[in-house]
C-alpha positions in Angstrom: 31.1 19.7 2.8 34.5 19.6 1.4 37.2 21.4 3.0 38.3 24.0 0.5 40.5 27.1 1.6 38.8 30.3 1.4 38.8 31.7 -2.3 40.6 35.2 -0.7 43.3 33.4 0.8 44.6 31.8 -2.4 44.1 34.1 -4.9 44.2 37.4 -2.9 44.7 39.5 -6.3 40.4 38.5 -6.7 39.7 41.6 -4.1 42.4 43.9 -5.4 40.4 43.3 -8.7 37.1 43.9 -7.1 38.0 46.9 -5.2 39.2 48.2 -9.1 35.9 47.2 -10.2 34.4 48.9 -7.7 36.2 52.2 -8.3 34.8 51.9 -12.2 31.3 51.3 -11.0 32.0 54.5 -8.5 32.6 56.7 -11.4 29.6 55.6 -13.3 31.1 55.0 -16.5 28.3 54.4 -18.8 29.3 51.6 -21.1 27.2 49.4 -21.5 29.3 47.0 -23.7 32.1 47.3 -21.4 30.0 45.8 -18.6 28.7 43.4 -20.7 31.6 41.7 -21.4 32.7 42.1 -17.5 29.6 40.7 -16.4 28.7 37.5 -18.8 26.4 35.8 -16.0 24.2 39.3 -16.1 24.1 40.2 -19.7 21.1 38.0 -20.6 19.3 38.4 -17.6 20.2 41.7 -15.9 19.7 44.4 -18.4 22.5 47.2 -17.7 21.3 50.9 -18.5 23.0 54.1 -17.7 20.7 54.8 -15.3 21.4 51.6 -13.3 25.2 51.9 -13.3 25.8 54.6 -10.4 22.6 52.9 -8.2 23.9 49.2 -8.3 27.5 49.3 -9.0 27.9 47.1 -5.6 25.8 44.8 -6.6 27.6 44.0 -10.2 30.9 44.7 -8.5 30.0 41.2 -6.2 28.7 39.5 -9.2 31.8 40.1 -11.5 34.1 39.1 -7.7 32.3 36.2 -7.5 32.5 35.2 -11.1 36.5 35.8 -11.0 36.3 33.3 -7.7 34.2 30.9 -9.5 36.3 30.4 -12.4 39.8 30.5 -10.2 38.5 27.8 -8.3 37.4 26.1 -11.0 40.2 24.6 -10.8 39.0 22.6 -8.0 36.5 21.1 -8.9 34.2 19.5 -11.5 31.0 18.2 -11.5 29.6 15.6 -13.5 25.5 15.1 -14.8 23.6 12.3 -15.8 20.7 10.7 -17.4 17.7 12.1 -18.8 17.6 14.8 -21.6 14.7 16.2 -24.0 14.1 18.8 -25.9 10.7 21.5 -24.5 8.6 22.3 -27.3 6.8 25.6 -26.8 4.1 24.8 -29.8 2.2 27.7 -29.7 5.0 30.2 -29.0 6.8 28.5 -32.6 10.1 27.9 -29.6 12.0 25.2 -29.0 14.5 24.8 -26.1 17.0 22.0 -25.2 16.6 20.6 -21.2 16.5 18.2 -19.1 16.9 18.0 -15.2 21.0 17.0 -15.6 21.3 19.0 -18.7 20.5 22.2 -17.3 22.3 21.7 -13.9 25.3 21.5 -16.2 24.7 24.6 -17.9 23.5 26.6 -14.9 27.5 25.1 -13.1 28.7 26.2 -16.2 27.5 29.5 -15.8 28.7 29.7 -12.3 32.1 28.8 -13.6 32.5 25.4 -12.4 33.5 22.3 -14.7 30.8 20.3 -15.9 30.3 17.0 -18.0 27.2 15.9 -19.0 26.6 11.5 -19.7 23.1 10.7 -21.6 21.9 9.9 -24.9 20.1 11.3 -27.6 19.0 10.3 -30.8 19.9 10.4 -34.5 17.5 13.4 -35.4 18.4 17.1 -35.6 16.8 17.7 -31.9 20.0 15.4 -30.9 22.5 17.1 -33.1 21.3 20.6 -31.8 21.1 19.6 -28.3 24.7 18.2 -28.5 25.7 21.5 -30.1 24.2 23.8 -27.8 25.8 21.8 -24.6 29.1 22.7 -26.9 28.4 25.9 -26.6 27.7 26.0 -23.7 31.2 24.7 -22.7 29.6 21.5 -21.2 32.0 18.2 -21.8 29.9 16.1 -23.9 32.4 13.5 -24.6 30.0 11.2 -23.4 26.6 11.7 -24.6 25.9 8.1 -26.5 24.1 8.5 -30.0 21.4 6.0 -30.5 18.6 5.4 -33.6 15.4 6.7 -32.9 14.2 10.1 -31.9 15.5 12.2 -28.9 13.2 13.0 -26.2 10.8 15.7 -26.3 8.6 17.6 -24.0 5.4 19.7 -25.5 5.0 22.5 -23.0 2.7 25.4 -22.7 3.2 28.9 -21.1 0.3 29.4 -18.8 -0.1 32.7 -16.6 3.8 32.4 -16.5 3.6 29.2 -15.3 4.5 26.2 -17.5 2.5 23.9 -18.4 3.9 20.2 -19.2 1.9 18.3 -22.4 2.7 15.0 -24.0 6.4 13.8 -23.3 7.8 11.3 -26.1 10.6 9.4 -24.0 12.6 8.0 -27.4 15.8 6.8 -27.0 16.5 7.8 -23.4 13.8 4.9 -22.8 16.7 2.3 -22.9 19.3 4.5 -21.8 21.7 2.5 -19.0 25.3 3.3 -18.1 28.0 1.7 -19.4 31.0 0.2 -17.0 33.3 3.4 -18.6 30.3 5.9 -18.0 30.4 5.1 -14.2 34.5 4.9 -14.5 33.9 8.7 -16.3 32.0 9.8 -13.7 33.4 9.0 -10.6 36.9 10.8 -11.6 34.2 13.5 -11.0 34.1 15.6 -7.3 30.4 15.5 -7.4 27.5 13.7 -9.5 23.8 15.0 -10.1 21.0 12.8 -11.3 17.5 12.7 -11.1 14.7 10.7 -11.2 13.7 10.4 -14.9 17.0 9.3 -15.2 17.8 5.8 -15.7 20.5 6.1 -13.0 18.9 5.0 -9.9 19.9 1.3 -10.0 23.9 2.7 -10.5 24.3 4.8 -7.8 25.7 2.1 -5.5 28.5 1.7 -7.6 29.0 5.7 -7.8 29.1 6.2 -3.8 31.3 2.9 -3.7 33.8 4.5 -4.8 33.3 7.5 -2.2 31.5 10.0 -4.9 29.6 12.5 -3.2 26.0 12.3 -4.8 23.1 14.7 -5.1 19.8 13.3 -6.7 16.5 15.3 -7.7 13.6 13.5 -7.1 11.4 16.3 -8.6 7.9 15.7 -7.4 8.0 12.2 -7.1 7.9 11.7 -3.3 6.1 8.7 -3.2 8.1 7.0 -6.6 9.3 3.6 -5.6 12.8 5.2 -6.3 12.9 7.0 -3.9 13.4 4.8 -1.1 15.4 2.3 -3.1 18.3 4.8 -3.8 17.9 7.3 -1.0 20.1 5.7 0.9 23.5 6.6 -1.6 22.7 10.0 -2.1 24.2 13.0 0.0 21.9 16.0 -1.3 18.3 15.0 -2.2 16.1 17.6 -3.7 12.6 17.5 -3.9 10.2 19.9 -5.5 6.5 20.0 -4.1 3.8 22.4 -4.1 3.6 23.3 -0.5 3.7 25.4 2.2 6.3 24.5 5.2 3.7 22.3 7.5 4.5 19.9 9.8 3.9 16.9 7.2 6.5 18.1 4.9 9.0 18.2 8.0 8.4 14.8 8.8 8.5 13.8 5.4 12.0 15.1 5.1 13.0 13.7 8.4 12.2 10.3 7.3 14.1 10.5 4.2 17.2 12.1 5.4 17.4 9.5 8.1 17.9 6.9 5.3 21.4 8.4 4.2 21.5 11.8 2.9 23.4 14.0 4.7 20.8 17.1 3.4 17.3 16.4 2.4 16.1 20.0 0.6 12.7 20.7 -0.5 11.7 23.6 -3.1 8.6 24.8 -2.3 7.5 26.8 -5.4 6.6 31.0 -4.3 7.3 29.8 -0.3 10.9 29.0 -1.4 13.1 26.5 0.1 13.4 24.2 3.5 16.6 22.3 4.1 17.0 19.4 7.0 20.2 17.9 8.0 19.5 15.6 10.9 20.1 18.3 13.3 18.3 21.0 12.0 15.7 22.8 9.7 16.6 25.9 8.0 14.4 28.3 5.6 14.8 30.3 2.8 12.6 32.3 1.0 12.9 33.2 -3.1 13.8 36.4 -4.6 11.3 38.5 -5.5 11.8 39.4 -9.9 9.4 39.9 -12.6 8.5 36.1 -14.3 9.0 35.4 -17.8 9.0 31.7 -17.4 9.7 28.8 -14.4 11.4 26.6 -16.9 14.6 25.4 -15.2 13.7 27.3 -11.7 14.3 24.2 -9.5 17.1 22.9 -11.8 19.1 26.0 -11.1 18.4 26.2 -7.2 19.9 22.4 -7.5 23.3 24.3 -9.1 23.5 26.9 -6.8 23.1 24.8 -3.7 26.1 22.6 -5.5 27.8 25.5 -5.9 27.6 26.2 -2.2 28.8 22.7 -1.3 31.7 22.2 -3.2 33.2 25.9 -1.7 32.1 24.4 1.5 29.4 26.7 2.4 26.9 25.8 5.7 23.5 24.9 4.3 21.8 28.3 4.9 24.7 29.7 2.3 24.4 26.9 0.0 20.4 28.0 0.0 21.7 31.3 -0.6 23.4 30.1 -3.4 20.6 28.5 -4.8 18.0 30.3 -4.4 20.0 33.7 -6.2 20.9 31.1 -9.1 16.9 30.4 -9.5 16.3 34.4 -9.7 18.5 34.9 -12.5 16.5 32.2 -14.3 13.3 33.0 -13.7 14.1 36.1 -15.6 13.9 34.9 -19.0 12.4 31.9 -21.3 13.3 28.8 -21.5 16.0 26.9 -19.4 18.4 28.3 -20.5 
């Protein structure tokens, strides 16, 4: 965890602001445009009606302090993502949304205001070109996302009884994506770097952690991928997502693993939420209960939270915390992001 100082104790004006806040929310002035542009990280997934205001003026009040905090510390620190990217193709719905395991951690740090970068590569097509664009947008740094011929990656997916459903994925250029020797130099200048699986990254991480990198890897639901145990052992924070229960094979699962390096093995467990092991201990966390409109980027932004947690040097139980509100908010509409 990295030793930051309290967010209060350097920037003390953040509660005097919140307090204000408070007293704005305690008055019940119904504007919804005003709170809007207060509460960016709520807009698109926290509708705000007059009726709301006066009942849960505490809870936006804690949601705009902790968006000041984030974007003070910001400062701080900056994360970096890496490798795959695609673009989900909702056929039947006539939608199209940009993603990707590193992509949308970006965003979703982004959105907590914390620095992010994305490294990858897409393709010469318009899917590439929007992708890039929206990342822009977004406010991710995107100064190195490589342009290759060929077709960016894409992902046919399905809405299913709110659930989604994956379909054909066309890998394109990301098939030959590798890092370069400046990508790694780019990333390690980094206080943190996320990867995944799918992402062409695995054989690098060595050189990452050599030069003392703190690492967090998503493994998705690949438990048993060769990968796993051939990189485990330079990450710090290893997600996995599996569709389980808590039970006694999933603990020792997780005990295996993080005995091979990482300091945190975490495991997303779908509707039974979260269970985190750190060679000493397990700890729970269930999810927050909201109406579904779509699991795209669920587990993606659990991973942000989480980071979220560690870089402001949160225990594992907050960083869970963390992650498991940052899922919530995404569940709440379509698409990643």
């Amino acid at each position: 965890m990295y030793p930051l100082q309290p967010i209060y104790q350097r920037f003390p004006f953040t509660a005097l602001f919140a307090s204000f806040t408070s007293y704005l929310f305690r008055l019940q002035i119904h504007t919804p445009g005003f709170l809007s542009y207060l509460l960016p990280l709520t807009v698109k997934q926290m509708p705000i009606t007059k009726d709301s205001i006066g009942q849960y003026w505490y809870t936006y009040t804690i949601y705009l302090y902790d968006y000041v905090c984030s974007l003070l510390k910001g400062c701080y620190m900056n994360v970096a993502t890496v490798g795959d990217n695609c673009v989900d193709v909702y056929e039947k719905e006539g939608r199209q949304y940009p993603g990707g395991n590193p992509v949308n951690v970006a965003v979703y740090l982004r959105r907590l205001g914390i620095d992010a970068s994305y490294t990858g590569v897409v393709g010469t097509d318009e899917y590439g070109r929007n992708l890039i664009d929206a990342l822009n947008d977004k406010g991710v740094d995107t100064s190195h996302v490589h342009t290759a011929e060929g077709s960016t990656a894409v992902t046919k997916v399905e809405i299913v009884n709110g659930n989604r459903v994956f379909g054909d994925y066309i890998e394109g250029v990301m098939e030959d994506f590798r890092l370069t020797d400046d990508d790694i130099t780019f990333l390690c200048r980094h206080d943190l770097v996320v990867s995944g699986i799918w992402g062409h990254t695995a054989d690098d991480l060595g050189k990452i952690k050599a030069n003392g990198t703190t690492i967090a890897f998503d493994y998705s639901d690949q438990p048993n991928d060769p990968i796993v145990d051939a990189s485990i052992a330079h990450v710090d924070y290893a997600f996995f997502g599996l569709e389980s229960d808590d039970t006694a094979e999933v603990r020792a699962f997780m005990r295996d693993k993080q005995a091979r390096g990482p300091r945190v093995v975490v495991v997303t467990l779908g509707e039974h939420g979260s269970l985190a092991f750190d060679g000493r201990e397990f700890y729970k966390h269930g999810i927050i209960e909201v109406d579904i409109a779509d699991t795209m980027g669920a587990g993606d932004s659990f991973i942000a939270g989480f980071i979220k947690g560690v870089l402001e040097g949160r225990d594992v139980p907050g960083c869970m915390d963390e992650g498991a509100g940052c899922s919530a908010i995404t569940l709440r509409y379509n698409g990643a992001w």
